[in-house]
N, CA, C and O atoms as a Tripos MOL2 file, in Angstrom:
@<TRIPOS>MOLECULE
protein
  304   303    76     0     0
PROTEIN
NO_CHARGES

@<TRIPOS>ATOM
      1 N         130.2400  125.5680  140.2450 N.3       1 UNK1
      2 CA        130.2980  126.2510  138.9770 C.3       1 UNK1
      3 C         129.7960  127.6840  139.1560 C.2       1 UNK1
      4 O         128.9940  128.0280  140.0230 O.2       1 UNK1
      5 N         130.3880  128.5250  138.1910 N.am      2 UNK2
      6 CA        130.2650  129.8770  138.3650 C.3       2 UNK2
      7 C         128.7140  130.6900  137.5260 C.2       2 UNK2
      8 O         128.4780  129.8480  136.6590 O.2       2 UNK2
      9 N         128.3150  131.1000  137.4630 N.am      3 UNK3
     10 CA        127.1610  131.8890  136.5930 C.3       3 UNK3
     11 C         127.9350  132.2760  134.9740 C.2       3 UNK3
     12 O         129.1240  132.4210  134.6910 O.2       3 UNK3
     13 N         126.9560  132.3400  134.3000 N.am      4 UNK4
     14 CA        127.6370  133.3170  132.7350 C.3       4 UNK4
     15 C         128.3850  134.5590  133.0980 C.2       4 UNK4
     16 O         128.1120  135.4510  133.9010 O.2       4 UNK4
     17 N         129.2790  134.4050  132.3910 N.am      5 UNK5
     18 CA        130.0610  135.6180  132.4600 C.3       5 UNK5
     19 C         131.0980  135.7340  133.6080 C.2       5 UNK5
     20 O         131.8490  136.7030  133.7230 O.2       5 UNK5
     21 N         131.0810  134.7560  134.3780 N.am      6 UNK6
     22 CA        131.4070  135.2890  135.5080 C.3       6 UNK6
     23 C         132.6560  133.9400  136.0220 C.2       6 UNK6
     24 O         132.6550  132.8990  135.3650 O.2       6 UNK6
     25 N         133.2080  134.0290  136.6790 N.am      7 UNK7
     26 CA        134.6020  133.2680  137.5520 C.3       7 UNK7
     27 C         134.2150  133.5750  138.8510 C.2       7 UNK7
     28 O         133.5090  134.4460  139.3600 O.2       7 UNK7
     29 N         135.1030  132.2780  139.4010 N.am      8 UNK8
     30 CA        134.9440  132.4110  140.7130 C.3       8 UNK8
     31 C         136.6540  131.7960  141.1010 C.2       8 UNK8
     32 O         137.4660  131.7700  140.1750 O.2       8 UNK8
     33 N         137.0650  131.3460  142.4600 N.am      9 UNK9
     34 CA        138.1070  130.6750  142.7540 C.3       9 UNK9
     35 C         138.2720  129.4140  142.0780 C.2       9 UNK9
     36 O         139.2040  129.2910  141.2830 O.2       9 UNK9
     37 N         137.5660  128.5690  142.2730 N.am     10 UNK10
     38 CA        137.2520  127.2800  141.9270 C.3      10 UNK10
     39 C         137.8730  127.4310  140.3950 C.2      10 UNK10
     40 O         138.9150  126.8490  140.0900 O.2      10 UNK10
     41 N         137.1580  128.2460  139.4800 N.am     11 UNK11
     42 CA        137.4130  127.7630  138.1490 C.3      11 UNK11
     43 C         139.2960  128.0870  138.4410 C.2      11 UNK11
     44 O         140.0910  127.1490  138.4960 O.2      11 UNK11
     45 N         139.6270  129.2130  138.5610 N.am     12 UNK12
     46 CA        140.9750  129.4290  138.3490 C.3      12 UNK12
     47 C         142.1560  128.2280  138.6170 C.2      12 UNK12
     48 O         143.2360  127.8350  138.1760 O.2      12 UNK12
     49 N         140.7540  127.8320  140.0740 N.am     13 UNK13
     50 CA        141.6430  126.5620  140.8700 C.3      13 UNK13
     51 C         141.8640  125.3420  139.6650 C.2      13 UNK13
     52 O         142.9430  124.8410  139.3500 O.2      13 UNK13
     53 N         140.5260  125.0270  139.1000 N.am     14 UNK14
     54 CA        140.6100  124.1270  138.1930 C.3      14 UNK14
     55 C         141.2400  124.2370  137.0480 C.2      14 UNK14
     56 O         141.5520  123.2680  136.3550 O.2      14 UNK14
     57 N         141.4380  125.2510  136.8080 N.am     15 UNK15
     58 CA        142.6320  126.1630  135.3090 C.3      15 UNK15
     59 C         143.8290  125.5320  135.6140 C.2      15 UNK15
     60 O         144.3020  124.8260  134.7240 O.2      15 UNK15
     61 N         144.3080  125.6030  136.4510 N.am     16 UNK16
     62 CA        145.6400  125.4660  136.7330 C.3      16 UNK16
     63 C         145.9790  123.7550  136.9610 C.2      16 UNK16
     64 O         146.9430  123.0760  136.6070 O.2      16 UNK16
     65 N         144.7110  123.4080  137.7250 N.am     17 UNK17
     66 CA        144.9470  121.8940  137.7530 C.3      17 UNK17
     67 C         144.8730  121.2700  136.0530 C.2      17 UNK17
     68 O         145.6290  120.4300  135.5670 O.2      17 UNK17
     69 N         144.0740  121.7590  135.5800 N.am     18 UNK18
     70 CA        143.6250  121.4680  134.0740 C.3      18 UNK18
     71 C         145.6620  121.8110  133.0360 C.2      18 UNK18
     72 O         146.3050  121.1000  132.2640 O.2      18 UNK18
     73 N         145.8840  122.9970  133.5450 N.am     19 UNK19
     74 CA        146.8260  123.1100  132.8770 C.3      19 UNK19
     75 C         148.1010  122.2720  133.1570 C.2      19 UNK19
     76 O         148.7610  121.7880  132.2370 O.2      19 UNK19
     77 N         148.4890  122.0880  134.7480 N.am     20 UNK20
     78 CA        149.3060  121.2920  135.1070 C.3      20 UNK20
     79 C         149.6170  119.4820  134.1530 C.2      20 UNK20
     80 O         150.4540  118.9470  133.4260 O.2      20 UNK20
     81 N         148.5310  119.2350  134.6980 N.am     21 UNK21
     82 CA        147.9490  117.8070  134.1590 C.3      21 UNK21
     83 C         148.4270  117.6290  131.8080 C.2      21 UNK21
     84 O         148.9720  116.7780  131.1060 O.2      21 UNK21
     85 N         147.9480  118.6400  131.6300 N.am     22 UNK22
     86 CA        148.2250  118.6490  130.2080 C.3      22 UNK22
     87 C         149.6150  119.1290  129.9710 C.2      22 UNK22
     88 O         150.0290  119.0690  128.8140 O.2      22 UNK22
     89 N         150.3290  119.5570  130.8260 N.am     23 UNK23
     90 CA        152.3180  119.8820  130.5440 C.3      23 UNK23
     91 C         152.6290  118.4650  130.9990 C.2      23 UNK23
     92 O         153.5870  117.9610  130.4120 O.2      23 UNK23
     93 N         152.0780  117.7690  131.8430 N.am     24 UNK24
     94 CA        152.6170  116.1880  132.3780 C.3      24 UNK24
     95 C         152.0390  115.2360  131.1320 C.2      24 UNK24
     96 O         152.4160  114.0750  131.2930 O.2      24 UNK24
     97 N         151.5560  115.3420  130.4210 N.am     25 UNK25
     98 CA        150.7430  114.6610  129.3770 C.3      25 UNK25
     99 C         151.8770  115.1360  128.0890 C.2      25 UNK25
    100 O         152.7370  114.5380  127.4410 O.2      25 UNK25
    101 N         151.4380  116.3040  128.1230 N.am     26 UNK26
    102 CA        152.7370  116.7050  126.7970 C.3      26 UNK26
    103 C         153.8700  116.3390  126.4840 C.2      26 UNK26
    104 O         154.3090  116.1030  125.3580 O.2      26 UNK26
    105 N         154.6420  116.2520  127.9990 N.am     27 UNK27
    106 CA        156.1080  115.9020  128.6020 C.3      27 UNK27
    107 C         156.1210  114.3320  128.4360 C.2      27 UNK27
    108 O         157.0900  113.9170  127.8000 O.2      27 UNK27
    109 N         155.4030  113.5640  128.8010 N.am     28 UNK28
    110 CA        155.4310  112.1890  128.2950 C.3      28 UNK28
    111 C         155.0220  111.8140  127.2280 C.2      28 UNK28
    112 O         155.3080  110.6950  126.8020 O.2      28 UNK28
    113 N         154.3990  112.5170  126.6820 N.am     29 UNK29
    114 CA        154.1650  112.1960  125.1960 C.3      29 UNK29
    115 C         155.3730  112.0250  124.3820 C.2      29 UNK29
    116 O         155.7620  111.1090  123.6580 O.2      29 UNK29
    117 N         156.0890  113.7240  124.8640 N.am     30 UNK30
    118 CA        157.4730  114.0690  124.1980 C.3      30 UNK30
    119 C         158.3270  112.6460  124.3340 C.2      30 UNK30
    120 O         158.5670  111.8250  123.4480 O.2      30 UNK30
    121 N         158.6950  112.6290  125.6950 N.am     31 UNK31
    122 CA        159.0010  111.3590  125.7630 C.3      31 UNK31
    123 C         159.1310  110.1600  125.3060 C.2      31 UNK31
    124 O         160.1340  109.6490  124.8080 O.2      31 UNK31
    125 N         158.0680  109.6980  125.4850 N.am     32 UNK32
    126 CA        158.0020  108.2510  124.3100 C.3      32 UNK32
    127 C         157.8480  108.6030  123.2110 C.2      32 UNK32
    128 O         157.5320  107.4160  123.1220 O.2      32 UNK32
    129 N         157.6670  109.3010  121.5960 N.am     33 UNK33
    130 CA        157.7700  109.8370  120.7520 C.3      33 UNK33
    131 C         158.8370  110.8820  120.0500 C.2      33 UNK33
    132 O         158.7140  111.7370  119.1730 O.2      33 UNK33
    133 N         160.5120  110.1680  121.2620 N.am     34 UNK34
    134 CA        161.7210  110.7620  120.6500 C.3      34 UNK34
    135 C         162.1190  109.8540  119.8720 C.2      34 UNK34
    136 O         162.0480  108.6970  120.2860 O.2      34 UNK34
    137 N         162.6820  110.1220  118.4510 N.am     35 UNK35
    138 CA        163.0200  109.1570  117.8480 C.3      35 UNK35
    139 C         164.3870  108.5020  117.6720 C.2      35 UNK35
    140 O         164.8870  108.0340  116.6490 O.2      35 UNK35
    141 N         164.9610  108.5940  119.1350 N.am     36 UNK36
    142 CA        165.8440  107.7070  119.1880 C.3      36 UNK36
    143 C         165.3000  106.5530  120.7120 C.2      36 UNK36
    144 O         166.1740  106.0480  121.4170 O.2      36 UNK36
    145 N         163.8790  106.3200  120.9740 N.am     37 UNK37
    146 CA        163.9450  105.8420  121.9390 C.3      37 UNK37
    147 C         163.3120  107.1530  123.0550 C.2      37 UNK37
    148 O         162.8400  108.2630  122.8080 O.2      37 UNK37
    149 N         163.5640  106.4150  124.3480 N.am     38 UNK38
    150 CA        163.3790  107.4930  125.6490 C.3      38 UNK38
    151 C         164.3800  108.4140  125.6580 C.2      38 UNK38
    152 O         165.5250  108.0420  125.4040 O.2      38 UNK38
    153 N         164.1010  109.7650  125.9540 N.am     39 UNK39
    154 CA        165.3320  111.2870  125.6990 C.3      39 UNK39
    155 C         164.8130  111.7660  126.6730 C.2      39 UNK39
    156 O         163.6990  112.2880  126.6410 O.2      39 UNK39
    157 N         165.6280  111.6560  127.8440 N.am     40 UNK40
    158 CA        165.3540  112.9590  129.0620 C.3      40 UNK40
    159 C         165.6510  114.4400  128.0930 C.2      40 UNK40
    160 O         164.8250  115.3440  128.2230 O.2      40 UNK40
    161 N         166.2840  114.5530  127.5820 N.am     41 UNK41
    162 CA        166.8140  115.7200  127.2330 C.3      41 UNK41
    163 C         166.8900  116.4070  126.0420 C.2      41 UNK41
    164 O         167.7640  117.2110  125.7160 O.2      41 UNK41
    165 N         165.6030  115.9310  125.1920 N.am     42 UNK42
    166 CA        165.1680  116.4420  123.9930 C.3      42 UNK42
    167 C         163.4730  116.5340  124.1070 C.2      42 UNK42
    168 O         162.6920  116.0440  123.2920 O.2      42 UNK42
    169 N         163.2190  117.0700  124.9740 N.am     43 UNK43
    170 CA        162.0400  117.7130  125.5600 C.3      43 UNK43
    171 C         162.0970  119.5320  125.1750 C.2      43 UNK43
    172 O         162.7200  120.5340  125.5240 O.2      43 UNK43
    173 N         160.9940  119.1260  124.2250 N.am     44 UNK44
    174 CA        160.9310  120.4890  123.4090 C.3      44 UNK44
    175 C         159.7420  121.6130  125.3110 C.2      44 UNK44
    176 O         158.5510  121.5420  125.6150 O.2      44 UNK44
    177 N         160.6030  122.2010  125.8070 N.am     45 UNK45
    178 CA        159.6590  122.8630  127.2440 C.3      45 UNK45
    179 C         159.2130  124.3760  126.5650 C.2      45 UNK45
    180 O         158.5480  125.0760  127.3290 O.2      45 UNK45
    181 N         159.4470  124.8410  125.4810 N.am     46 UNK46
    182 CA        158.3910  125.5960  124.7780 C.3      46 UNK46
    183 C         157.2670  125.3990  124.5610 C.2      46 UNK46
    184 O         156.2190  126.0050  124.7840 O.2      46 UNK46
    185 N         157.7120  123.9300  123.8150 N.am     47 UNK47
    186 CA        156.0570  123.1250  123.4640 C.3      47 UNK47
    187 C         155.1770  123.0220  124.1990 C.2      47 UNK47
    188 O         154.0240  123.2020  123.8060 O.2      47 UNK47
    189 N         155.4680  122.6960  125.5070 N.am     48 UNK48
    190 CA        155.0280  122.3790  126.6690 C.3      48 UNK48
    191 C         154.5340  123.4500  127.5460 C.2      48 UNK48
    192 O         153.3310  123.5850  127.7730 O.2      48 UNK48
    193 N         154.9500  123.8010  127.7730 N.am     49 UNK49
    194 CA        154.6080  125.8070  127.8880 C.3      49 UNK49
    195 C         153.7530  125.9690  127.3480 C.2      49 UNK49
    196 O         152.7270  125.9910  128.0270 O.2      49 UNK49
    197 N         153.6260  126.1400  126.1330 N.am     50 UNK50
    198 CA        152.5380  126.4730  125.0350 C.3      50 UNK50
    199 C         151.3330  125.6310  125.5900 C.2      50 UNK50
    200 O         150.4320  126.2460  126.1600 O.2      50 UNK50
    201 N         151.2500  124.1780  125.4550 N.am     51 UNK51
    202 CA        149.9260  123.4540  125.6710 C.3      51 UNK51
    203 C         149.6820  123.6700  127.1900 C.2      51 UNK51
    204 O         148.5190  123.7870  127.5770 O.2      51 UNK51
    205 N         150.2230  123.7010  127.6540 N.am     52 UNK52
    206 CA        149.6730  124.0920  129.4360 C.3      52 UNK52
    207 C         148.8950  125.7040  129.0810 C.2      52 UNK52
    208 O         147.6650  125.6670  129.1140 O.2      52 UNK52
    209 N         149.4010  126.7880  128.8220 N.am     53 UNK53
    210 CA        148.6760  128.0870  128.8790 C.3      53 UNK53
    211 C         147.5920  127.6730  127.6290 C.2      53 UNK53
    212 O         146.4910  128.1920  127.8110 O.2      53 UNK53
    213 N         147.6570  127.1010  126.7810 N.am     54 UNK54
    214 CA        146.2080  127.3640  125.7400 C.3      54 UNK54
    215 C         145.4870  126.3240  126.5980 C.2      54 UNK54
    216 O         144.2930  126.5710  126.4320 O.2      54 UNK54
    217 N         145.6420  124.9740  127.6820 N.am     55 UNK55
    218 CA        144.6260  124.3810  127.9810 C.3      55 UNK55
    219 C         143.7790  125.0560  128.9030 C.2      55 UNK55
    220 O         142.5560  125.1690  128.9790 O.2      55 UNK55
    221 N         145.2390  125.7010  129.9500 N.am     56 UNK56
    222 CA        144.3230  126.7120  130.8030 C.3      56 UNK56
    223 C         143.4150  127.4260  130.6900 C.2      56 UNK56
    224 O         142.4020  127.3990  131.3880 O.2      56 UNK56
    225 N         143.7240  128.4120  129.5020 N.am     57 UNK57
    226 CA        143.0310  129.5030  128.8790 C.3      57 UNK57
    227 C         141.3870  128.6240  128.3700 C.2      57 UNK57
    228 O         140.2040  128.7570  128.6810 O.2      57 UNK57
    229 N         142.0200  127.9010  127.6270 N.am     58 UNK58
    230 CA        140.6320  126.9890  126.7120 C.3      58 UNK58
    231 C         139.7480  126.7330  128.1400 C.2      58 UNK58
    232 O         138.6920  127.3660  128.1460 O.2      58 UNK58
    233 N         139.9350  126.1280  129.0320 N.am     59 UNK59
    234 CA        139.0270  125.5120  130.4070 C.3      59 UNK59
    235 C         138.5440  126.9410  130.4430 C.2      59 UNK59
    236 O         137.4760  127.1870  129.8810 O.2      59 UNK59
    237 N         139.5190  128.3650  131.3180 N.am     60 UNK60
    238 CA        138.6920  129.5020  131.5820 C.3      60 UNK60
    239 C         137.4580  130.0360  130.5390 C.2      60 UNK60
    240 O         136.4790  130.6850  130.9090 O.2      60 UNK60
    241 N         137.6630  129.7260  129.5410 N.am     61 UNK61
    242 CA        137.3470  130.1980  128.2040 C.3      61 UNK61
    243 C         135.5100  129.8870  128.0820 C.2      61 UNK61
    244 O         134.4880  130.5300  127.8410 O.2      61 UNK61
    245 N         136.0440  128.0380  128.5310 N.am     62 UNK62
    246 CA        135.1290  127.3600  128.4250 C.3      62 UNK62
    247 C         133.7440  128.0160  129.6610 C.2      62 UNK62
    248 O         132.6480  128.5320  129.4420 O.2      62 UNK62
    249 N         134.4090  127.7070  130.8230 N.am     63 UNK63
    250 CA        133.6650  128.4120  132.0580 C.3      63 UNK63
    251 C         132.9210  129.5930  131.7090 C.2      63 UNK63
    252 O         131.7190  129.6280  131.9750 O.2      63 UNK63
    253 N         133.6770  130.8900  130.9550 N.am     64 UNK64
    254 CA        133.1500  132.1350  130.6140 C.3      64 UNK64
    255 C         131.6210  131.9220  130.7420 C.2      64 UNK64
    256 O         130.6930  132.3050  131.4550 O.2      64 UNK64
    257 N         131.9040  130.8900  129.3890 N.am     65 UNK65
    258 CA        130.3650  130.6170  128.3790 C.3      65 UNK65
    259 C         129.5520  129.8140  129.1630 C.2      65 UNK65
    260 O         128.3490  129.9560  128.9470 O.2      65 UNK65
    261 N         129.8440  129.0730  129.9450 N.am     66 UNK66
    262 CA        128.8090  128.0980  130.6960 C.3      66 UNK66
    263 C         127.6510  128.6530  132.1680 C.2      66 UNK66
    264 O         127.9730  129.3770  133.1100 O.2      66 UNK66
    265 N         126.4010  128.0580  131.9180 N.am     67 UNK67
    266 CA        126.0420  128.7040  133.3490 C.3      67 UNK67
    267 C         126.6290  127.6390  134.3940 C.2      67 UNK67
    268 O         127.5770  126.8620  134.2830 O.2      67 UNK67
    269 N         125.4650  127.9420  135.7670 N.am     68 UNK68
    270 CA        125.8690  127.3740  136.3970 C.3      68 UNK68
    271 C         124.9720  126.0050  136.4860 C.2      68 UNK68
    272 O         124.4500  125.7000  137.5580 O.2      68 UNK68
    273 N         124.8280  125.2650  135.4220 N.am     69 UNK69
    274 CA        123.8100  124.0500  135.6290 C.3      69 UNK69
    275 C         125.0280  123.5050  134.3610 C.2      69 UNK69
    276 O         125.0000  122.3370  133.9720 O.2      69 UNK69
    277 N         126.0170  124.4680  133.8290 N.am     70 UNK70
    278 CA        126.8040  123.5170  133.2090 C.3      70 UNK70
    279 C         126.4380  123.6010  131.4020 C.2      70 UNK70
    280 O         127.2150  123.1650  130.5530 O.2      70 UNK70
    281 N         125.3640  124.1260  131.1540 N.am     71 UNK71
    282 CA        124.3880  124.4280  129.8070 C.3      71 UNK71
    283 C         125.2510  125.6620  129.0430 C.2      71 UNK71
    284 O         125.2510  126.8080  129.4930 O.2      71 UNK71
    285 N         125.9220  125.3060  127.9350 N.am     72 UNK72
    286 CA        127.0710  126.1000  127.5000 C.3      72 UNK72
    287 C         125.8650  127.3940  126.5740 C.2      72 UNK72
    288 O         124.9640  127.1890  125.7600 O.2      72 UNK72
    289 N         126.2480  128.3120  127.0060 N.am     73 UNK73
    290 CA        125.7090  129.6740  126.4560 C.3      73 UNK73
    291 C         124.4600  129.9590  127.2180 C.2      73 UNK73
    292 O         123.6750  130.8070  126.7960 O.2      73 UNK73
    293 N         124.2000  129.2080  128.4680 N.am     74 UNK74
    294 CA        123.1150  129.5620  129.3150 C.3      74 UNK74
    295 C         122.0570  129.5990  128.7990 C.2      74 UNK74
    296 O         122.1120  128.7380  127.9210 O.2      74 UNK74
    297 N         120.9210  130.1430  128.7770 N.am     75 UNK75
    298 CA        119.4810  130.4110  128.3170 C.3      75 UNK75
    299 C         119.2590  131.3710  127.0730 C.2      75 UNK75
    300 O         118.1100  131.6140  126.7040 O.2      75 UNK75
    301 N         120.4770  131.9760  126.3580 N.am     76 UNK76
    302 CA        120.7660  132.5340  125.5500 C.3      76 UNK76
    303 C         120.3270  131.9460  123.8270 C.2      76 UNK76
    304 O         120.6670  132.6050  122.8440 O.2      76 UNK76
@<TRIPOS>BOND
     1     1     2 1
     2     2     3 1
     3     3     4 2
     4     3     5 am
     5     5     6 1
     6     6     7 1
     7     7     8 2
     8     7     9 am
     9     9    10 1
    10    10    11 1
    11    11    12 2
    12    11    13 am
    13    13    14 1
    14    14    15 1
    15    15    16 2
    16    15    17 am
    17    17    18 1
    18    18    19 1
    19    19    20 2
    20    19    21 am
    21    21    22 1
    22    22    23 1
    23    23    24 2
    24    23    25 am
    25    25    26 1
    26    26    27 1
    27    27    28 2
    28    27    29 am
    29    29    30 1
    30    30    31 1
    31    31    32 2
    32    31    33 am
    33    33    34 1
    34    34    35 1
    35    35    36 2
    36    35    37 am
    37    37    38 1
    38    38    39 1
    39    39    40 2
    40    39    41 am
    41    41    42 1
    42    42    43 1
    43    43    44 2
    44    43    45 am
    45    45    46 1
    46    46    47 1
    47    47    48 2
    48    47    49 am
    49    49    50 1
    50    50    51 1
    51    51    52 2
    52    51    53 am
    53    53    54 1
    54    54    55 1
    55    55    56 2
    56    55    57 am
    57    57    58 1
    58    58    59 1
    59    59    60 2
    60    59    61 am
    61    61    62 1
    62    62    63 1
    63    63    64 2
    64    63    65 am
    65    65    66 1
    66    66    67 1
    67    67    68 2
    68    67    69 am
    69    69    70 1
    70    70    71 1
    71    71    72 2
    72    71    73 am
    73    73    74 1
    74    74    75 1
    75    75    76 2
    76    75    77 am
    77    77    78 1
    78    78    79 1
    79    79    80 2
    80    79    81 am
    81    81    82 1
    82    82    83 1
    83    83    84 2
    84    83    85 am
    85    85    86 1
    86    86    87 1
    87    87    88 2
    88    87    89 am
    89    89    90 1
    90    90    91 1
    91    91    92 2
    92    91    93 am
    93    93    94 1
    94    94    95 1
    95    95    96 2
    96    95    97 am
    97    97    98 1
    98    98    99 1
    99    99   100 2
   100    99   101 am
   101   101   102 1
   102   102   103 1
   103   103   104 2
   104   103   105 am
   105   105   106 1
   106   106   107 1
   107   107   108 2
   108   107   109 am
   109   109   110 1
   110   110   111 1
   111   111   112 2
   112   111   113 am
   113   113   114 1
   114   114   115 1
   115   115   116 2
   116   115   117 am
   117   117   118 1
   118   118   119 1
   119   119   120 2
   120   119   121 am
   121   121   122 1
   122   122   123 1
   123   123   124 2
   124   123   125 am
   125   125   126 1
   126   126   127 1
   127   127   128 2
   128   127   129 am
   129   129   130 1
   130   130   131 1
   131   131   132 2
   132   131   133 am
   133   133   134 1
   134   134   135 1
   135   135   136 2
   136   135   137 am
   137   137   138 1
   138   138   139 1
   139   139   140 2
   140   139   141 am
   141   141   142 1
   142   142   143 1
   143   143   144 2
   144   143   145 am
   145   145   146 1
   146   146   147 1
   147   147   148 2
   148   147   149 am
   149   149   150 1
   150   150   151 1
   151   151   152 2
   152   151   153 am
   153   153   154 1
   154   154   155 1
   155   155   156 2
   156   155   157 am
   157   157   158 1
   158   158   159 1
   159   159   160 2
   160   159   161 am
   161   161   162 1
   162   162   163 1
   163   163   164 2
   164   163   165 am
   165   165   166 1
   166   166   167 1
   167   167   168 2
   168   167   169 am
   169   169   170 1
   170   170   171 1
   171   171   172 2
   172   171   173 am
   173   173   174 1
   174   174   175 1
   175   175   176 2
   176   175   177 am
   177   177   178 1
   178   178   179 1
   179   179   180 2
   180   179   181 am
   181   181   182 1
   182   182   183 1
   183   183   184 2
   184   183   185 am
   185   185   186 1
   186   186   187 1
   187   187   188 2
   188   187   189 am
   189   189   190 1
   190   190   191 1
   191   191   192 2
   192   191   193 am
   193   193   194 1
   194   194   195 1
   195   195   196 2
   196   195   197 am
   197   197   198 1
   198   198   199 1
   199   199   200 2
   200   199   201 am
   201   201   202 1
   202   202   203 1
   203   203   204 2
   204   203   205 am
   205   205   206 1
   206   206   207 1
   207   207   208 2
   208   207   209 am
   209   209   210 1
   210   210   211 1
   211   211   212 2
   212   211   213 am
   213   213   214 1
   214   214   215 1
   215   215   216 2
   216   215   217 am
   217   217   218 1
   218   218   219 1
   219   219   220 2
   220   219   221 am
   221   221   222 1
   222   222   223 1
   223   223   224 2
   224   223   225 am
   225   225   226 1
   226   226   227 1
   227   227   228 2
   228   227   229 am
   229   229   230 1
   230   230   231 1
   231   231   232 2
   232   231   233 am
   233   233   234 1
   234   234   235 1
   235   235   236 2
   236   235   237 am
   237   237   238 1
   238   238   239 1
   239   239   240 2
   240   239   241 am
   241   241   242 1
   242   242   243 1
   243   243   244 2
   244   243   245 am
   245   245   246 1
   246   246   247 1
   247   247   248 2
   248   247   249 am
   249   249   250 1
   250   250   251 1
   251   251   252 2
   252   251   253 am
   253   253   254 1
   254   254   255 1
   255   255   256 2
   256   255   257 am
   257   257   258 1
   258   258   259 1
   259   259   260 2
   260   259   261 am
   261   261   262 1
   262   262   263 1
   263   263   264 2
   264   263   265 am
   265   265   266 1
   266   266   267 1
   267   267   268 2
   268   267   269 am
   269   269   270 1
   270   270   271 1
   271   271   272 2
   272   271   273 am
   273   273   274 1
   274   274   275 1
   275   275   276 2
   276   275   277 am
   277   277   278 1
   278   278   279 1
   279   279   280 2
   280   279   281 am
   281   281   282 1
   282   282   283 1
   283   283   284 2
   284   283   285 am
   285   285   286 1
   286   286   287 1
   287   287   288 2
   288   287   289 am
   289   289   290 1
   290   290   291 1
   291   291   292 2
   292   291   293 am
   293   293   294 1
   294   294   295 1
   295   295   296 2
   296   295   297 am
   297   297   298 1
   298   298   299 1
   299   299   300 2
   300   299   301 am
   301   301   302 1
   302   302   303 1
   303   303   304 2
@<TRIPOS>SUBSTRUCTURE
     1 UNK1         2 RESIDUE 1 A UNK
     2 UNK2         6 RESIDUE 1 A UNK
     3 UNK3        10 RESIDUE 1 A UNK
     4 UNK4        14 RESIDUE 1 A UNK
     5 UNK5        18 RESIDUE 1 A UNK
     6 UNK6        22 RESIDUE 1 A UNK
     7 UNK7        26 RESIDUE 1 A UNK
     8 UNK8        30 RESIDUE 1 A UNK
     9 UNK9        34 RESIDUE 1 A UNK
    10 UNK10       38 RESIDUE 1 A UNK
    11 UNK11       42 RESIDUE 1 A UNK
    12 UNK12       46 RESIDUE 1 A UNK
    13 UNK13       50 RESIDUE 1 A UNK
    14 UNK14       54 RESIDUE 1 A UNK
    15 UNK15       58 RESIDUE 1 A UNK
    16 UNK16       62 RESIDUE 1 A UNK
    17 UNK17       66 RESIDUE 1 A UNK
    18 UNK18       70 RESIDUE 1 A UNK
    19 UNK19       74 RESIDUE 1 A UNK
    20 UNK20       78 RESIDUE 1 A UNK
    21 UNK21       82 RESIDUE 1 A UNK
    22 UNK22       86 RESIDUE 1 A UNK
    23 UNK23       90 RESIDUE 1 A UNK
    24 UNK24       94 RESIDUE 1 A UNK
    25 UNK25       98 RESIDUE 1 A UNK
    26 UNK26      102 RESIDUE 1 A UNK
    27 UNK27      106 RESIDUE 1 A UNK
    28 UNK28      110 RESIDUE 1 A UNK
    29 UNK29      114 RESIDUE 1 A UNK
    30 UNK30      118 RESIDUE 1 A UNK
    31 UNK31      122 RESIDUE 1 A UNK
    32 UNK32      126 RESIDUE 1 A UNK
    33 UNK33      130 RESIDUE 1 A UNK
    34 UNK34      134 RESIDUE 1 A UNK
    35 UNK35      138 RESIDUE 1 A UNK
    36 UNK36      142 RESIDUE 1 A UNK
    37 UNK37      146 RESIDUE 1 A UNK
    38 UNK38      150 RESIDUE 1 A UNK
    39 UNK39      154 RESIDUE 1 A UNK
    40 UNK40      158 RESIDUE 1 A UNK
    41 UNK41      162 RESIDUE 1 A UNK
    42 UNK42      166 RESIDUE 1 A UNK
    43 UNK43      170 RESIDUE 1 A UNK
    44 UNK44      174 RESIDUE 1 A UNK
    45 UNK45      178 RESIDUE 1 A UNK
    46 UNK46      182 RESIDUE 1 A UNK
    47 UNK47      186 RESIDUE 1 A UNK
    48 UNK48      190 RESIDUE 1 A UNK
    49 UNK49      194 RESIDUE 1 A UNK
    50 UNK50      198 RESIDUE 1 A UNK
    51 UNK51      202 RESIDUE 1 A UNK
    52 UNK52      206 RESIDUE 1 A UNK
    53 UNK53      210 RESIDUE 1 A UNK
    54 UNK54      214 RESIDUE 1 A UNK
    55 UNK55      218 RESIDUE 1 A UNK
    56 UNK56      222 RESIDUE 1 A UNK
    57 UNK57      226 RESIDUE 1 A UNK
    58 UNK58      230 RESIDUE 1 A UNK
    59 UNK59      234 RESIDUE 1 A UNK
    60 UNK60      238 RESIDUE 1 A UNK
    61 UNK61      242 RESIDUE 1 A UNK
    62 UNK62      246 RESIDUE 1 A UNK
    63 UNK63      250 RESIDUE 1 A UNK
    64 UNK64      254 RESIDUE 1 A UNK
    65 UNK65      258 RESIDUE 1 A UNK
    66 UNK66      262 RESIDUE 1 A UNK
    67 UNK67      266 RESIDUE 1 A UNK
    68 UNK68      270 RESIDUE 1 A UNK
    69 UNK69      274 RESIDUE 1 A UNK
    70 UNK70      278 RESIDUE 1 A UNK
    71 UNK71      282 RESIDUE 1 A UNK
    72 UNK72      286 RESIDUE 1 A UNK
    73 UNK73      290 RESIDUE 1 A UNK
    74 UNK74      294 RESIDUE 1 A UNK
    75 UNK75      298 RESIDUE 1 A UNK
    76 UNK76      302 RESIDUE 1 A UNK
């Protein structure tokens, strides 16, 4: 974990894993919740787009604020 204020590799690394993971979550969600059944091909990939960059962002976001013991807003 990184200090307040601050990034390192790791978090970015974990951004992306964080974001990946939530477009595969979205995408099957879409999935089973077409209402004719399973739809390869009524997969809204805007939607999906969308929740991958705000989860990413939200994790970096999160990191910003955290120290490095994990204590959100540090000693503040």
């Amino acid at each position: 974990m990184s200090d307040i204020f601050k990034w390192n590799y790791k978090d970015f690394a974990k951004g992306i894993v964080v974001s990946v993971f939530s477009a595969i979550i979205t995408y099957f969600y879409q999935l089973i919740s077409a209402p004719n059944g399973y739809d390869l091909f009524a997969t809204d990939w805007n939607g999906v787009l969308k929740v991958a960059i705000v989860a990413g962002v939200g994790y970096l976001a999160k990191n910003l604020f955290t120290d490095n013991q994990g204590k959100f807003g540090g000693v503040l």
